[in-house]
C-alpha positions, 0 to 999 in steps of 0.5 A: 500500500503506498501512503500519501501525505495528506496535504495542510491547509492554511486558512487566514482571515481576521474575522473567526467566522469565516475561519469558522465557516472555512472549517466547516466547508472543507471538513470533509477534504483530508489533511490537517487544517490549520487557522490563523487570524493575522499574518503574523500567525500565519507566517509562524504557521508557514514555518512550523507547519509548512502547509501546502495551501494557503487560503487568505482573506484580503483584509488582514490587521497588519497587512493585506492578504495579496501581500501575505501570500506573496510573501508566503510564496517568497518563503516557501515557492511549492505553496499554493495560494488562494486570496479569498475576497469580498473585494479582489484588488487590482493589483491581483491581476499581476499577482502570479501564481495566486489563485482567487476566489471571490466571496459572493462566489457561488456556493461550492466555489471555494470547495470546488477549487480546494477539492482541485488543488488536493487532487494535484497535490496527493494524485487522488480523490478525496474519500466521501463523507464516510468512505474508509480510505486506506487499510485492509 
């Protein structure tokens, strides 16, 4: 039986019930899920935990999230980013490698582009709710 690493989430916004509610919403993707409520929480987290996804909200107390993620990609390039908004920021559009997902997105959207992002990195679909992986 060959193993995969599971991948981390990182989820990073100021307000708790969004992180609550981004907990809530990938519950059911595999990996650890990890929340932060300011970038500087966040940057600990990048280097303690080395997540494979950030997920960022753009108002953030000390920084905006465009920048956070930016900064993150510097840190650590194999990460994927995602800027989760209200409001997309211009500047967005020269912003490489960071993928958007607006708030007022259809639901499913956020899920939709995590489910994505678990397949690229573990090559595999993630389980059903309540489906057994792995094991004899």
């Amino acid at each position: 039986m060959v193993r995969v690493k599971m991948p981390c989430f990182l989820f990073v916004d100021q307000n708790p019930l969004w992180l609550s509610a981004l907990g809530r919403a990938t519950r059911d993707l595999p990996g650890s899920k990890l929340l932060a409520r300011s970038a500087e929480e966040a940057l600990n987290l990048l280097r303690l935990h080395a997540p494979e996804v950030v997920v960022s909200g753009y108002c953030l107390p000390e920084v905006d999230g465009l920048s956070l993620l930016e900064q993150m990609m510097d840190l650590d390039p194999r990460v994927a980013c995602v800027l989760h908004t209200a409001q997309p920021p211009e500047l967005l559009r020269s912003a490489r490698g960071i993928a958007l997902v607006e708030k007022a997105s259809p639901p499913g959207t956020l899920q939709s582009v995590l489910r994505a992002l678990y397949i690229a990195l573990t090559g595999q679909l993630p389980a059903s709710p309540g489906e057994k992986t792995g094991g004899a």
